[in-house]
C-alpha positions in Angstrom: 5.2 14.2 -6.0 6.6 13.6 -2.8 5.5 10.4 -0.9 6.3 10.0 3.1 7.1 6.6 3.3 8.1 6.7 6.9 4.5 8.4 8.0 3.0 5.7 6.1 4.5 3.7 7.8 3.2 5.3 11.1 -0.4 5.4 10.2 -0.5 1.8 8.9 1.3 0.7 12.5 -1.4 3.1 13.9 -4.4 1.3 12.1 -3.0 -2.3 12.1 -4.3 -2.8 16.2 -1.3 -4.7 17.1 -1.6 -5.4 20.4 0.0 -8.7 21.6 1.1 -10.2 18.8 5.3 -11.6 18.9 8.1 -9.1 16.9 8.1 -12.3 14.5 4.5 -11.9 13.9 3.6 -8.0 13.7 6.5 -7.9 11.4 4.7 -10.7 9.0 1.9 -8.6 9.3 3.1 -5.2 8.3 5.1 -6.9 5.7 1.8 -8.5 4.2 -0.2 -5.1 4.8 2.5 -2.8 3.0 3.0 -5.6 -0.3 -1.1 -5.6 -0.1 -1.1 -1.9 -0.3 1.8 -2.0 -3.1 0.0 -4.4 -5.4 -3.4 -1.9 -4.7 -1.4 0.7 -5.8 0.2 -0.8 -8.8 -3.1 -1.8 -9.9 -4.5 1.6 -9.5 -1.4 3.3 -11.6 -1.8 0.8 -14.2 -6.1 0.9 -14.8 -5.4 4.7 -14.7 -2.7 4.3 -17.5 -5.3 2.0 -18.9 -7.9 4.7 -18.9 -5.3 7.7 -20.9 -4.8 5.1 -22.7 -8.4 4.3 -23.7 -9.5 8.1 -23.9 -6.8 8.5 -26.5 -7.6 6.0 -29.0 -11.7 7.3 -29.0 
């Protein structure tokens, strides 16, 4: 599996509407949106490790 960090990137710039914010501040807010998105997905690998792991002990 292959991920495309750097059109990731682009789509979340795309979606994030940053308009007239400073460089300071649409940094802070891409930083905040990518860790958000990183601690969704770390919570999605680890309910879906959660779930094998369930199915296996029935």
């Amino acid at each position: 599996m292959s991920v495309d960090t750097t059109q990731q990137a682009l789509d979340a710039l795309a979606t994030a509407g940053l308009g007239d914010e400073t460089p300071a501040e649409s940094y802070v807010i891409g930083y905040k949106t990518g860790w958000d998105q990183a601690l969704a997905l770390a919570i999605r690998i680890e309910n879906a490790i959660n779930n094998e792991n369930t199915e296996e002990t029935k």
